[in-house]
C-alpha positions as CSV (number, residue, x, y, z in Angstrom):
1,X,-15.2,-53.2,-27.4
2,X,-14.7,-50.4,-24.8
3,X,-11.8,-49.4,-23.4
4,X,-11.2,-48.7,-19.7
5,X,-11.0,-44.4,-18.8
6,X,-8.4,-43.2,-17.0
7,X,-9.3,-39.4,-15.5
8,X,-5.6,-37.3,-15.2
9,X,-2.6,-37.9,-16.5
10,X,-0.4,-37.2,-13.2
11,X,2.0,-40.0,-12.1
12,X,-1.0,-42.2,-11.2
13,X,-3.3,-41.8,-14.2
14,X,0.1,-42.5,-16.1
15,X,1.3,-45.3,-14.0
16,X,-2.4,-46.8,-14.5
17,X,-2.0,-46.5,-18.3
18,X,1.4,-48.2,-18.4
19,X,0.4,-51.2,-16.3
20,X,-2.7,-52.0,-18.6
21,X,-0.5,-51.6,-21.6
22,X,1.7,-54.1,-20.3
23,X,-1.0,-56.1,-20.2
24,X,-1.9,-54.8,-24.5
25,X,-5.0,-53.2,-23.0
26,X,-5.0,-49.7,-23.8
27,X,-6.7,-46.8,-22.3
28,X,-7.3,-43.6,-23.1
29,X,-6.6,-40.6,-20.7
30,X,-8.5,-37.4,-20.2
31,X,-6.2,-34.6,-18.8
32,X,-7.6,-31.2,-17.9
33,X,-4.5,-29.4,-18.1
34,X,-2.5,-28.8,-21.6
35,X,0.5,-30.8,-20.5
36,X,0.9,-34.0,-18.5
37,X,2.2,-34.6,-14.7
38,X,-0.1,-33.2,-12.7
39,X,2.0,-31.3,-9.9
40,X,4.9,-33.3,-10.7
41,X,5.2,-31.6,-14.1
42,X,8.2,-29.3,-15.3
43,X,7.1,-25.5,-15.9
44,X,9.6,-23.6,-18.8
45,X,10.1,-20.0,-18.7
46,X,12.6,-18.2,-21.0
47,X,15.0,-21.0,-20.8
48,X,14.7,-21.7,-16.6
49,X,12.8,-24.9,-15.9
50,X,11.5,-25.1,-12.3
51,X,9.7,-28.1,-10.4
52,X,6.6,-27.3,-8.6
53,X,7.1,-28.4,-4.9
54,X,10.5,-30.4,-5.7
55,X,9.8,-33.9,-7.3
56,X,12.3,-36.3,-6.1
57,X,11.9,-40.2,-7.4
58,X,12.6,-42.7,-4.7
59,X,11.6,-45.5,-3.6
60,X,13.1,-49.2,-2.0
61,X,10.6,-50.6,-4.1
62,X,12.8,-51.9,-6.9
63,X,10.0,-52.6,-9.5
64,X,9.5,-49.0,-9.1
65,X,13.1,-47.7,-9.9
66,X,13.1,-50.0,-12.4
67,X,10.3,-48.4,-14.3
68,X,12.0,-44.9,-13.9
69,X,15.3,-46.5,-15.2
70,X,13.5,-47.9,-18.2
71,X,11.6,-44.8,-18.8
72,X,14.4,-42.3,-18.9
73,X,18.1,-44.5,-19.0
74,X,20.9,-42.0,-19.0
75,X,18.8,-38.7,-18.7
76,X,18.1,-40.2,-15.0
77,X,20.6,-38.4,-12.5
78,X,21.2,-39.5,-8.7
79,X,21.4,-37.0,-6.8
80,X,23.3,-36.3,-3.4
81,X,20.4,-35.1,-0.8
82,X,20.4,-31.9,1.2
83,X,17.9,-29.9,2.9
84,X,17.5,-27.6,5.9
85,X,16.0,-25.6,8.3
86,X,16.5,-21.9,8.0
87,X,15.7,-20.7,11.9
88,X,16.5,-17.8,13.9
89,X,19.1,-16.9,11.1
90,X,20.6,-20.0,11.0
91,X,20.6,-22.7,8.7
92,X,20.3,-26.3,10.8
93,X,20.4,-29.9,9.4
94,X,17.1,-32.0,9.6
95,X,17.0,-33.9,11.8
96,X,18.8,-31.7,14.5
97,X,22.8,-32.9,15.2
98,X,24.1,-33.0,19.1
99,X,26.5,-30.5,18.4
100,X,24.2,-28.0,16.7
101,X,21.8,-28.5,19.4
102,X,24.8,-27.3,21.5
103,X,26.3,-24.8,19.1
104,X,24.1,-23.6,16.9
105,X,21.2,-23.5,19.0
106,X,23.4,-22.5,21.9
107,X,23.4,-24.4,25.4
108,X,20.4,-22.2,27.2
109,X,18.2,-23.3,24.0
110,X,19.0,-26.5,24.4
111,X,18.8,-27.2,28.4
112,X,15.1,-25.6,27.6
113,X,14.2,-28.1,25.0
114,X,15.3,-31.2,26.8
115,X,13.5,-29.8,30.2
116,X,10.4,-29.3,28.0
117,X,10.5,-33.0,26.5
118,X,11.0,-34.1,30.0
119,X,7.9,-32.8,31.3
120,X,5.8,-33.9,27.9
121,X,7.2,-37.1,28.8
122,X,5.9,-37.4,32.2
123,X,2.3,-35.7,31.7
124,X,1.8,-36.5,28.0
125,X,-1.4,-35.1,26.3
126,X,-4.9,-37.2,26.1
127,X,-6.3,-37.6,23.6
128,X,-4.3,-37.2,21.3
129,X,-6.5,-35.4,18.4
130,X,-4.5,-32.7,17.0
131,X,-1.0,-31.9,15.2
132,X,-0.3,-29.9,18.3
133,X,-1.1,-33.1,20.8
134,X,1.2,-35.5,18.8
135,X,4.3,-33.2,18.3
136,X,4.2,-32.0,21.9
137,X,4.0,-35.3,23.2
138,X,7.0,-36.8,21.1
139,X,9.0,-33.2,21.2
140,X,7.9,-30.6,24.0
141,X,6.3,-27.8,23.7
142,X,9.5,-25.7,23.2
143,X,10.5,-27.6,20.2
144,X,6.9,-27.9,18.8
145,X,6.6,-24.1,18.7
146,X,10.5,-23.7,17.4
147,X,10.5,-26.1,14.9
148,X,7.2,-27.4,14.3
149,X,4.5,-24.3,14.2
150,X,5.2,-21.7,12.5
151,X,5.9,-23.7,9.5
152,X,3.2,-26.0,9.7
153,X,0.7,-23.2,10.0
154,X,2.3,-21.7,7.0
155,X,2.0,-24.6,4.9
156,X,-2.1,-25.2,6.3
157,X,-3.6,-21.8,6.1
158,X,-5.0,-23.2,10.0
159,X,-4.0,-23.6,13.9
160,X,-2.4,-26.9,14.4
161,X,-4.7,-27.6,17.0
162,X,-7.2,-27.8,13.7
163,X,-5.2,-30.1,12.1
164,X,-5.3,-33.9,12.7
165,X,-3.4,-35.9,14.7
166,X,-2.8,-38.2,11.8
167,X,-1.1,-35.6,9.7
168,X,2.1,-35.6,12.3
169,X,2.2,-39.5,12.7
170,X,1.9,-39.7,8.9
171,X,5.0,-37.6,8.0
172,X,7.0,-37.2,11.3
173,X,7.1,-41.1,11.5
174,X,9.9,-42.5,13.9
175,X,11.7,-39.1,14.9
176,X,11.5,-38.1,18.7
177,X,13.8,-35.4,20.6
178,X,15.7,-38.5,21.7
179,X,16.2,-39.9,18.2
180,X,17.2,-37.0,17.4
181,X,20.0,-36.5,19.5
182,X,21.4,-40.1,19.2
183,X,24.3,-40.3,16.5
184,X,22.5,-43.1,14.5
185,X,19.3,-41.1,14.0
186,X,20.0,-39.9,10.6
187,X,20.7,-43.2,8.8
188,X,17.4,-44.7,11.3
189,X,14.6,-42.6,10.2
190,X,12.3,-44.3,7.8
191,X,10.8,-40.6,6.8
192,X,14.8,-40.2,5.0
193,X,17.2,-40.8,2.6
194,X,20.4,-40.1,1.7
195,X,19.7,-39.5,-1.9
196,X,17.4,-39.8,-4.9
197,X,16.7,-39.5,-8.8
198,X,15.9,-36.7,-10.4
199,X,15.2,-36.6,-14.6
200,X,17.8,-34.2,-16.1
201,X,15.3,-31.8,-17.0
202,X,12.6,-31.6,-14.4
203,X,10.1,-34.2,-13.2
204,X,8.1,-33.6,-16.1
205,X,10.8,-35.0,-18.2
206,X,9.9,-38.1,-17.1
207,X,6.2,-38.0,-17.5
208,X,6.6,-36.9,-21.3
209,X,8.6,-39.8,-21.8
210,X,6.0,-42.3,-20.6
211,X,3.1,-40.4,-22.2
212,X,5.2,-40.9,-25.2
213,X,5.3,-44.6,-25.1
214,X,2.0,-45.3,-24.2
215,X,0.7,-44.0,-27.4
216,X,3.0,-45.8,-29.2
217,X,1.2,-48.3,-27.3
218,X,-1.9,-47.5,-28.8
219,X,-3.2,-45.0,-25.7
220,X,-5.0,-42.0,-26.5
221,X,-4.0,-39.2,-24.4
222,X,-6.3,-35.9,-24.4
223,X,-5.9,-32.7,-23.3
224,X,-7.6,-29.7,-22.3
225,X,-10.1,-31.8,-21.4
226,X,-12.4,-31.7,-18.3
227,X,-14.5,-34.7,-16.5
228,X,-18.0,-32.5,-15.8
229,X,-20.1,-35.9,-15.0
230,X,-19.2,-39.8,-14.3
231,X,-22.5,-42.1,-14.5
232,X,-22.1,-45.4,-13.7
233,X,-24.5,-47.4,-15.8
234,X,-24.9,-51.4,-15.1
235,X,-22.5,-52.6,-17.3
236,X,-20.0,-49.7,-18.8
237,X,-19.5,-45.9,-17.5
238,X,-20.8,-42.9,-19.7
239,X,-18.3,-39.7,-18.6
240,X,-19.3,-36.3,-19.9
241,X,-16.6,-34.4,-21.1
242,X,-15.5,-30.3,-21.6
243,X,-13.1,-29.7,-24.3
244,X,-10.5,-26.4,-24.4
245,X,-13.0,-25.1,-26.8
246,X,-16.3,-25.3,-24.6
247,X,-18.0,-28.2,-26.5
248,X,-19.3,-31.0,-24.5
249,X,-19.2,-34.1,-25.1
250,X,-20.0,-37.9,-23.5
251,X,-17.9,-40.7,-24.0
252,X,-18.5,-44.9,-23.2
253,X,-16.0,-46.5,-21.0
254,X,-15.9,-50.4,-19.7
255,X,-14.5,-49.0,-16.3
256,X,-12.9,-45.8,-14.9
257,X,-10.1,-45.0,-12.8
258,X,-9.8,-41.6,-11.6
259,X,-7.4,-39.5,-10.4
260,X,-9.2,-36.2,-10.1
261,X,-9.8,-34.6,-6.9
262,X,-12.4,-36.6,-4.6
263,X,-14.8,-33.6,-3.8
264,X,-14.9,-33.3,-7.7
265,X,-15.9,-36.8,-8.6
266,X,-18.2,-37.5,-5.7
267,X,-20.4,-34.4,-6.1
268,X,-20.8,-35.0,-9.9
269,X,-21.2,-38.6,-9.8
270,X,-24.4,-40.3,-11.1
271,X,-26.3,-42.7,-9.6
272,X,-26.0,-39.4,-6.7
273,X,-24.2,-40.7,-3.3
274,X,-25.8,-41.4,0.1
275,X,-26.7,-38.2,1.5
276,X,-23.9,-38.6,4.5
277,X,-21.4,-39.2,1.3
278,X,-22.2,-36.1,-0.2
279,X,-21.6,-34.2,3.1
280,X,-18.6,-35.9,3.4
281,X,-16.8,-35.4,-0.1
282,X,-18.6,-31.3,0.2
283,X,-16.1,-31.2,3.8
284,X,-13.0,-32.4,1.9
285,X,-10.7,-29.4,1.7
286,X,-7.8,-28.5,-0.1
287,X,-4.8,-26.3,0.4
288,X,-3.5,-24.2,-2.6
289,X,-0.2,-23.3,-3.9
290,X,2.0,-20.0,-5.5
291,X,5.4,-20.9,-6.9
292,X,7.5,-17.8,-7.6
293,X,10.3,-18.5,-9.4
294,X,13.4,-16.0,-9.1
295,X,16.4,-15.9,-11.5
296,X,19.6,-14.3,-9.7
297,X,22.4,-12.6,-10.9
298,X,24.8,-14.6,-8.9
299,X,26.4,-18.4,-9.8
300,X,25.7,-19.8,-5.9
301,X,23.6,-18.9,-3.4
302,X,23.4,-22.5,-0.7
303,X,23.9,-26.1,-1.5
304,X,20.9,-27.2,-0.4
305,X,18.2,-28.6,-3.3
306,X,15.7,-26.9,-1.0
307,X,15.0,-25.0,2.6
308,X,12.2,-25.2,5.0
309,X,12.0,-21.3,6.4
310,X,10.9,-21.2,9.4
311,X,10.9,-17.8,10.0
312,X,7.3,-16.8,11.3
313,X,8.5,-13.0,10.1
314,X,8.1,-14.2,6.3
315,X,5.3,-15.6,4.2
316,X,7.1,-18.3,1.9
317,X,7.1,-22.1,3.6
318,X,10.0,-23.4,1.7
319,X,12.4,-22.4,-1.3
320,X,14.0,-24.6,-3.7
321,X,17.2,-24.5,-5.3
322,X,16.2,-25.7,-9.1
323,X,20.2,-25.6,-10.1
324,X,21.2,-28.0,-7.6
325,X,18.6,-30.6,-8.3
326,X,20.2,-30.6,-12.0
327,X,22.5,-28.3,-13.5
328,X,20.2,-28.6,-16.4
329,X,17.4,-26.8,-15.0
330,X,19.0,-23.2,-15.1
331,X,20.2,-22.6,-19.1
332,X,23.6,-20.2,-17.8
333,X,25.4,-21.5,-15.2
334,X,25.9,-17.7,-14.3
335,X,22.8,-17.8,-12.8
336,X,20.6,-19.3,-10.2
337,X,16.9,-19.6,-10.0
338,X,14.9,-20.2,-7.3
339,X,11.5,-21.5,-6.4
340,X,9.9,-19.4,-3.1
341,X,6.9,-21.4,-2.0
342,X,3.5,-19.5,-0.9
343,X,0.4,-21.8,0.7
344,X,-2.9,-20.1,0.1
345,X,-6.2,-20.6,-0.4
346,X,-8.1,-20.1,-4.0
347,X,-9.4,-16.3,-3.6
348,X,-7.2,-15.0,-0.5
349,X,-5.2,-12.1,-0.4
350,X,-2.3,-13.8,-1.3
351,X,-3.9,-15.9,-4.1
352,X,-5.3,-12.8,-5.6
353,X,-2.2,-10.3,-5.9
354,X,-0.6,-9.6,-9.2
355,X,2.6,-11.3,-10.5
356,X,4.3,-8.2,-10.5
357,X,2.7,-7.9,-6.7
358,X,4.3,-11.6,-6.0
359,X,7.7,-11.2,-7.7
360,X,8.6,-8.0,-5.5
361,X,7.0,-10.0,-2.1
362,X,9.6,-13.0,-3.2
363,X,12.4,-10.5,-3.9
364,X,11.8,-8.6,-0.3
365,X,11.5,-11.7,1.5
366,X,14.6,-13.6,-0.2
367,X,16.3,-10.2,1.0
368,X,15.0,-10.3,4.6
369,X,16.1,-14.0,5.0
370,X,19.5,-12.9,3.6
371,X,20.3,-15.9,0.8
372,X,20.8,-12.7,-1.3
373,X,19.8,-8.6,-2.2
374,X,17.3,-7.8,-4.5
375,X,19.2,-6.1,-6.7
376,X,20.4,-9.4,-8.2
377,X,16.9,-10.3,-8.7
378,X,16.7,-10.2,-12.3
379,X,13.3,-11.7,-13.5
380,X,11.1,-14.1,-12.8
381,X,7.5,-15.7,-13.3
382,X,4.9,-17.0,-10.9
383,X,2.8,-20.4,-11.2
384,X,-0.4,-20.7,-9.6
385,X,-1.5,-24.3,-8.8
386,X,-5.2,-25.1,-7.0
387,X,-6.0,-28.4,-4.7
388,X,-2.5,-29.2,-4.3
389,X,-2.7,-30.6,-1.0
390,X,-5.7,-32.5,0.7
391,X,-5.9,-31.1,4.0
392,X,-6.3,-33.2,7.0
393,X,-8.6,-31.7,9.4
394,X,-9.2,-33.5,12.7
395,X,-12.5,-34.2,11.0
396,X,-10.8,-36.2,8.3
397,X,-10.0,-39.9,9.3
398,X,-14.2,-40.7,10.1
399,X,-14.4,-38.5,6.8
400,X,-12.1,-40.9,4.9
401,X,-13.6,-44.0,6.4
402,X,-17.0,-43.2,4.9
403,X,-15.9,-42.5,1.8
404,X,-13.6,-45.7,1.8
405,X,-16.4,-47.9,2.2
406,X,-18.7,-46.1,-0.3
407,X,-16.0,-46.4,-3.2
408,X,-15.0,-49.9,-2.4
409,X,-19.0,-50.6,-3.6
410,X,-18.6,-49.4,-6.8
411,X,-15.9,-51.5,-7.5
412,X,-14.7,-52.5,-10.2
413,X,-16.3,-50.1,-12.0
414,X,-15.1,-46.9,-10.9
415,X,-11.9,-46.8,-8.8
416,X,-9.8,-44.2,-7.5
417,X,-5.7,-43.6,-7.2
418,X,-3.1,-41.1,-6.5
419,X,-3.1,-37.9,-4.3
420,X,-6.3,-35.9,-5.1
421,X,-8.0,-39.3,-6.8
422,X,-7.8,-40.3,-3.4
423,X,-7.5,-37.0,-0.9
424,X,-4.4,-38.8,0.7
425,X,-1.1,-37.1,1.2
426,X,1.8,-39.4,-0.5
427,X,4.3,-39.3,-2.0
428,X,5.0,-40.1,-5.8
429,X,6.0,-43.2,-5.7
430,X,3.1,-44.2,-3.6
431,X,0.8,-42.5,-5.8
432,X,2.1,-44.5,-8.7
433,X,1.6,-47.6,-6.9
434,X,-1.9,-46.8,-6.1
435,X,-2.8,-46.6,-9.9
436,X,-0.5,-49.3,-11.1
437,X,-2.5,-51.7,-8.5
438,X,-6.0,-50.0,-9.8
439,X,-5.3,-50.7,-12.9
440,X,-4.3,-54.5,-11.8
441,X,-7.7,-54.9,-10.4
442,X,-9.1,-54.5,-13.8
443,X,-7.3,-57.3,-15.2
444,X,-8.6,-59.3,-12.3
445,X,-6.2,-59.3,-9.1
446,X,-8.1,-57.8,-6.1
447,X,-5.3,-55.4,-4.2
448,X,-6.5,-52.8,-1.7
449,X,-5.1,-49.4,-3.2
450,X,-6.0,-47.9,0.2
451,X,-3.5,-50.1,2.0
452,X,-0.7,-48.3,0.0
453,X,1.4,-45.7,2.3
454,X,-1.0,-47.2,5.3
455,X,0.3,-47.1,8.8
456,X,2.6,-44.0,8.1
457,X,5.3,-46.6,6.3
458,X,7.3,-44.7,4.3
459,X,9.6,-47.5,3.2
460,X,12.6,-44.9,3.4
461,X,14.9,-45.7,5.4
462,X,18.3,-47.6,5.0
463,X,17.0,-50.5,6.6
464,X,13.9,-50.9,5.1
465,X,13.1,-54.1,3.4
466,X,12.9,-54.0,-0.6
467,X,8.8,-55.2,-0.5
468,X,7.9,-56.1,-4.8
469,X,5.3,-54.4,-6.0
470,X,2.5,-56.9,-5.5
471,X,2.8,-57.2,-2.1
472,X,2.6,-53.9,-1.5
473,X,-1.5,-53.7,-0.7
474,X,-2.4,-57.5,-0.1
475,X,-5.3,-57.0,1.8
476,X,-7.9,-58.3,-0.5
477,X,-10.7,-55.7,-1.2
């Protein structure tokens, strides 16, 4: 009897695997990379462990915490949140307080920020198309380009007049220059929380635990091993296969659920697409991703787990603060090691520069920000990581539609979950859910995967309602 395929062994391809197990059907995984987590996986490096893009586990769902508490028990830590905005100098809590409004920014700043939100208020923008449209509508200009732009077109490699208008109500969800400045804002916003779990050892930690189980669960996990061809055949899916060692390689499967990027799948899928569906999936872009890793000489350097920089003078979007995720992550507590964050594309400048050419960029800019000198930059290493991000164009939401429909007919054959599985933005959680409900509709229910994360609804906030897993995407397919 064949057994269903699952294509990556990120949270979703994972998450997939453990809800047919639970069911005693086991599946076997094909992962292209030599270790499992996708993004969310934990690189090593002489001792240092750092998270690619900072991995925090939350969610109100509490069939989902539940799974992370079974998973890992005691090597599960809660961690206190804090992150900020390093601007102009000056490091500002997100969202922005009244009184550093007034103080930190200073009162000039401010009287120009609430004059500009006036006047976006009273001759708003239409259409609204772009990241640019959305953000100076429910900000002003002056905040847009203060807070908003530089950063945004750090992280997209593009103008935010490029970028869809979908992006900003996606992940800016609820927060307005007058939210802002009211005292309950913070404990309001659905797109926050006060706190969240964190394995003891990096994200990763947790996806080696559940790969673990699953094959003692009778899963086959593989990897080094990449999808080069999915043909759907009338009654079972033969998926071509390149191992590690260049041999090639087709295997039977009674359905598939991939996780893969979209563009990939689409354009080497057999029966071939509709012709529009081909142009569609060729359009899908992706941003790319440089983590250079920093170990300093020096115990402290900010409490924060991580900082947006918005600083249009440097090149890195964001830097984390491994230590104070989990003491764990840094081997001597003399030290500290941090994660600068580079956007890029595959083949650009930055992309293409040396290690040694990266590390010294890092060092200069880590210098420049002030957080600390480069002399107490004492090593490091850099991680490269491709189609981290699906990009949302202003081209993207007729784009998705299309591609929406055309997947829901192959159903339930061939299915698709997670981030790049599904070229949507969310978080971890959400992409878990997305492959746990997949992997539901093989064992008959009939959920709607794309409903997950829908309508911006981050399910964040302090008083959002505790929604079980089922119910999460009951729109029937």
């Amino acid at each position: 009897m064949l057994e269903p395929l699952i294509i990556g062994a990120g949270p979703a391809g994972l998450s997939a695997a453990w809800e047919l197990a639970q069911a005693s059907v086991p599946a076997v995984l094909m992962e292209e990379a030599h270790t499992v987590g996708g993004l969310s996986r934990t690189e090593r490096y002489r001792g240092f462990r750092f998270d690619i893009g900072g991995h925090r586990f939350f969610s109100r769902n509490p069939a989902m915490v539940a799974c992370w508490q079974d998973w890992l028990g005691p090597d599960l830590l809660e961690v206190r949140r804090l992150s900020r905005i390093l601007y102009d100098g000056k490091l500002l809590a997100y969202p922005l307080r009244p009184w550093q409004a007034l103080v930190r920014l200073g009162p000039w700043q401010s009287l120009q920020a609430v004059a500009s939100y006036a006047w976006a208020r009273a001759f708003p923008r239409h259409p609204v198309r772009s990241f640019e449209d959305w953000v100076v509508n429910h900000f002003g200009n002056y905040l847009y380009r203060a807070f908003f732009q530089s950063y945004t077109e750090k992280v997209w490699g593009m103008s935010c007049r490029d970028i869809g208008a979908e992006w900003a109500s996606q992940r800016i969800m609820g927060l307005t220059l007058r939210g802002a400045l009211s005292p309950r804002s913070p404990r309001s916003l659905r797109t926050l929380a006060d706190s969240f779990y964190y394995p003891r050892l990096g994200p990763g930690m947790m996806w080696e635990a559940l790969a673990d189980r699953l094959r003692t669960r009778g899963c086959e996990l593989h990897l080094g091993t990449r999808v080069e061809q999915v043909s759907i055949q009338d009654t079972e899916v033969h998926v071509q296969l390149r191992d590690s060692d260049g041999q090639y390689r087709t295997v039977r499967a009674s359905h598939v659920i991939s996780t893969m990027p979209l563009r990939h799948l689409l354009l080497t899928l057999t029966p071939r697409p509709p012709q529009p569906v081909l142009e569609a999936a060729a359009a899908l872009a992706y941003r790319d991703f440089l983590t250079v890793a920093l170990v300093v000489d020096q115990p402290a350097l900010f409490p924060d787990q991580w900082l947006y920089v918005h600083e249009p003078n440097v090149r890195v979007a964001r830097i984390q603060n491994y230590k104070n995720w989990s003491p764990e992550m840094v081997p001597d507590a003399r030290f500290t090691c941090l994660g600068l964050e580079y956007f890029c594309f595959d083949g650009d400048g930055l992309w293409n520069r040396s290690d040694a050419e990266l590390l010294d960029l890092a060092a200069s800019e880590l210098a420049s920000l002030g957080l600390s000198s480069r002399r107490h930059v004492v090593d490091g290493a850099v991680v490269r990581v491709r189609k981290a991000y699906p990009v949302y164009d202003t081209g993207h939401p007729d784009r998705q539609r299309l591609l929406e429909r055309y997947l829901d007919s192959l159903q339930p054959r061939l299915q698709v979950a997670g981030r790049n599985g599904m070229h949507r933005y969310n978080n971890q959680d959400h992409a878990m859910m997305t492959g746990m409900l997949t992997a539901r509709n093989l064992l008959g229910a009939r959920h709607n995967p794309w409903r997950v994360n829908s309508e911006a609804q981050y399910l964040e906030g302090a008083e959002a309602r505790l929604v079980p897993l089922q119910r999460l995407a009951e729109e029937p397919i």
